[in-house]
N, C-alpha and C positions, 0 to 999 in steps of 0.2 A: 763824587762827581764834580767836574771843574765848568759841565758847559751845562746853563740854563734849559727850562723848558722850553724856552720861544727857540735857541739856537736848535735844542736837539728835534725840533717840527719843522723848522725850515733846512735844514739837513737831510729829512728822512723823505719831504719834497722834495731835495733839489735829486739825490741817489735813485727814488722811486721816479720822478720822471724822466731822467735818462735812462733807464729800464724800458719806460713805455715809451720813449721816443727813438731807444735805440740811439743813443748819441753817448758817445762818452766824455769822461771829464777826469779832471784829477784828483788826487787823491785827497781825502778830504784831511789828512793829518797836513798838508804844506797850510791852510788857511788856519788850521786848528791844533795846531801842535799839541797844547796843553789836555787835551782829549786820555780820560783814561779809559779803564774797560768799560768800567760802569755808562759812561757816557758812547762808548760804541754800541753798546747791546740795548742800549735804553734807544737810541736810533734804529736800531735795528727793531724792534718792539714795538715804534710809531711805524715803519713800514709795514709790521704784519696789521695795528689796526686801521690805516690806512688801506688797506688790503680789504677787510673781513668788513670794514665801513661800506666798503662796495659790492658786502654780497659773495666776495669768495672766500671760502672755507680754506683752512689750514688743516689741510690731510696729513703731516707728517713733520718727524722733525731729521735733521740732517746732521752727520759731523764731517766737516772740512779739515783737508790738508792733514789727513790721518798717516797714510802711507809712508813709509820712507822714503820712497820716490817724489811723492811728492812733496813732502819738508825740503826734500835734495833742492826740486824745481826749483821750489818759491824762496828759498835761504830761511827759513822757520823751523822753529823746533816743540811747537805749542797747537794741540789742531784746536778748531774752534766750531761752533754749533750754531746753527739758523733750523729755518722752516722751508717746509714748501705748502704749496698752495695749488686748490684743483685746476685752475685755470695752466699753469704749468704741466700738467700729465698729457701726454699724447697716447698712442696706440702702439703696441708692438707690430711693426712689421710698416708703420704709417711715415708719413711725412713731416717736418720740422723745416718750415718756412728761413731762411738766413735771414730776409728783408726787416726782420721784427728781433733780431738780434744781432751784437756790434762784432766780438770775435769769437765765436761759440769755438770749444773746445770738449769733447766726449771724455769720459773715465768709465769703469767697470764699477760696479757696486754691488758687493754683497748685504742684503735688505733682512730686517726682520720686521714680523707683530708680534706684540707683548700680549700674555693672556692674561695678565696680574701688573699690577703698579709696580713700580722702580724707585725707590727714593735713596737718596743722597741726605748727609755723607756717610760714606762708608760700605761704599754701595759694592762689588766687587762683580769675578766672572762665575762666580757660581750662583750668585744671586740673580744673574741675569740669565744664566742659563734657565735657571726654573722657572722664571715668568715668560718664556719666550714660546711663542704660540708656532710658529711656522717661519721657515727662511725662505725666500723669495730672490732673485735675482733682478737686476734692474741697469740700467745706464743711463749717465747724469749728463746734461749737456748743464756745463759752465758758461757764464757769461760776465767775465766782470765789467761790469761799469769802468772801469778804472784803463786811462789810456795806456795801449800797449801793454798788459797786466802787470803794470808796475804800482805795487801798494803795499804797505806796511798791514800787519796783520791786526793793529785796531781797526783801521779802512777798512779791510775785510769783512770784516762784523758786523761793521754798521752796513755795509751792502749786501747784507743778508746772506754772508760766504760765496756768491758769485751763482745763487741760484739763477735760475730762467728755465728751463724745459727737464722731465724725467721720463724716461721710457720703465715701466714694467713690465714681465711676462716670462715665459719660458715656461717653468713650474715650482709650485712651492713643495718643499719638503720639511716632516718633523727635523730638529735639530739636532736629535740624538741619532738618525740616520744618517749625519755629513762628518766629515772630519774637516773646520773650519777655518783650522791653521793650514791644510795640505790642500785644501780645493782649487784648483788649478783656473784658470781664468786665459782666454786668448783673444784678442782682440781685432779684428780686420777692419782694413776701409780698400775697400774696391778692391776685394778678393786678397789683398795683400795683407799679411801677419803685421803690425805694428804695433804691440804689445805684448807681452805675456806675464803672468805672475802668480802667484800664491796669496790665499787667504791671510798669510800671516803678515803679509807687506803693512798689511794695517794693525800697527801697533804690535802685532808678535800675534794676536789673535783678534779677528774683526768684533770680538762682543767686551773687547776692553774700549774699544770706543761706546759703547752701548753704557757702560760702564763711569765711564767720564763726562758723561753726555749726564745721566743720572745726579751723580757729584755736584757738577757746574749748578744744575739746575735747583738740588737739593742745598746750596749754597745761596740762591737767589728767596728760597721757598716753596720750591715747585717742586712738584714730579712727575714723571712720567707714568700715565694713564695706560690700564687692561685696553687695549684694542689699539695702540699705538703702530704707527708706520715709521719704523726708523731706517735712513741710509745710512751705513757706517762710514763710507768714503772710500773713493777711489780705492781701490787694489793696484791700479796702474796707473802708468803719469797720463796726463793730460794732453790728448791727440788734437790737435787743429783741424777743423772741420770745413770744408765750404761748399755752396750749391753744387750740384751733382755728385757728392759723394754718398758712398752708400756705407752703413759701418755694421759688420756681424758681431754677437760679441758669445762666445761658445764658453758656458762655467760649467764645468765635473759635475754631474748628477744634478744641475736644475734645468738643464736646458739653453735655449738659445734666447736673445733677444736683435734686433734689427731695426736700423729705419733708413728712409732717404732724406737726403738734405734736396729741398728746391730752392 
């Protein structure tokens, strides 16, 4: 690590209150250059307990910039791993205020729960097949902090990979009932198609992010916990979203999810 305690707490204030102020800023690598991982995720860490200090719980964990499509977007070739938190979950079929976020942009996610721990290294996809409880469908509204989403992928990190709002729903299914790499994904805003893709967009198969996500954390000293809620990331690129849009998102045998944007 190259950036002290005191920087990496007034860092994780300055990113978390442009979250809750909905203001953006730039990216914290132009002030901090010398920033490695350690010191992005160790930011990113004071923002979830900054978070849980006030009472909200961290329901899940997430992996960013999984897709091919989306490495394409961002010029990345590395995805990277945050949290979310309950204050974040809305309702399938509900509303997601813009006022309280700067440029939300939607993705597809194919979701699992773990029914058994995950640990890293050497964690792999049949390892993660067997601990996985049920797949679920879900859509992630992004929001980076970072002006016009322009940021280097330590920035990402430490902004908690551009959480802000997640929709679940549809229906969950066992995962020996999907074929995960072929499951088809279609995405609409305002009845129009703006997406489409396959399971395998993420990484060749969405549970090698589950996989990597293990690894990372089993590198740190962590693992992932029986009853886990993991997003694996975007299946499709990253749609722009603003008040009055309404976005459907139809995945192969789980169902559908939906919201309005006001």
């Amino acid at each position: 690590m190259n950036l002290n305690a005191q920087t990496i707490a007034q860092l994780a204030e300055h990113l978390e209150g442009a979250e809750l102020n909905a203001r953006d800023v730039t990216k914290i690598t132009d002030d901090f250059p010398q920033m490695d991982w350690d010191d992005a995720y160790a930011v990113q860490d004071a923002i979830r307990a900054r978070k849980e200090a006030r009472g909200q719980k961290t329901v899940g964990l997430k992996a960013g910039l999984t897709s091919f499509a989306k490495m394409k977007q961002m010029g990345v070739d590395v995805p990277v791993f945050g949290f979310v938190s309950d204050t974040m979950s809305r309702p399938d079929g509900g509303e997601i205020r813009t006022a309280e976020l700067i440029h939300p942009k939607v993705e597809a996610e194919i979701c699992v729960v773990t029914k058994a721990e995950l640990k890293g290294p050497g964690c792999h996809v049949g390892a993660v097949l067997a601990a996985i409880d049920f797949v679920l469908p879900a859509v992630e509204v992004i929001d980076s902090r970072y002006r016009d989403f322009k940021f280097d992928l330590k920035s990402v990190v430490a902004d908690n990979t551009s959480a802000s709002r997640f929709v679940a729903g549809g229906r969950s299914r066992h995962v020996d009932e999907l074929d995960l790499r072929t499951l088809g994904v279609v995405l609409e805003k305002n009845g129009q198609v703006v997406a489409m893709a396959a399971g395998a967009a993420v990484l060749g198969h969405p549970l090698v992010a589950v996989a990597m996500l293990a690894n990372h954390l089993g590198a740190r000293g962590q693992e992932i916990p029986a009853g886990t809620f993991i997003m694996t990331g975007g299946v499709t690129e990253a749609i722009a979203v603003a008040a009055g849009d309404h976005v459907s998102v139809r995945f192969q045998d789980l169902g559908q999810v939906s919201m309005r944007f006001v």
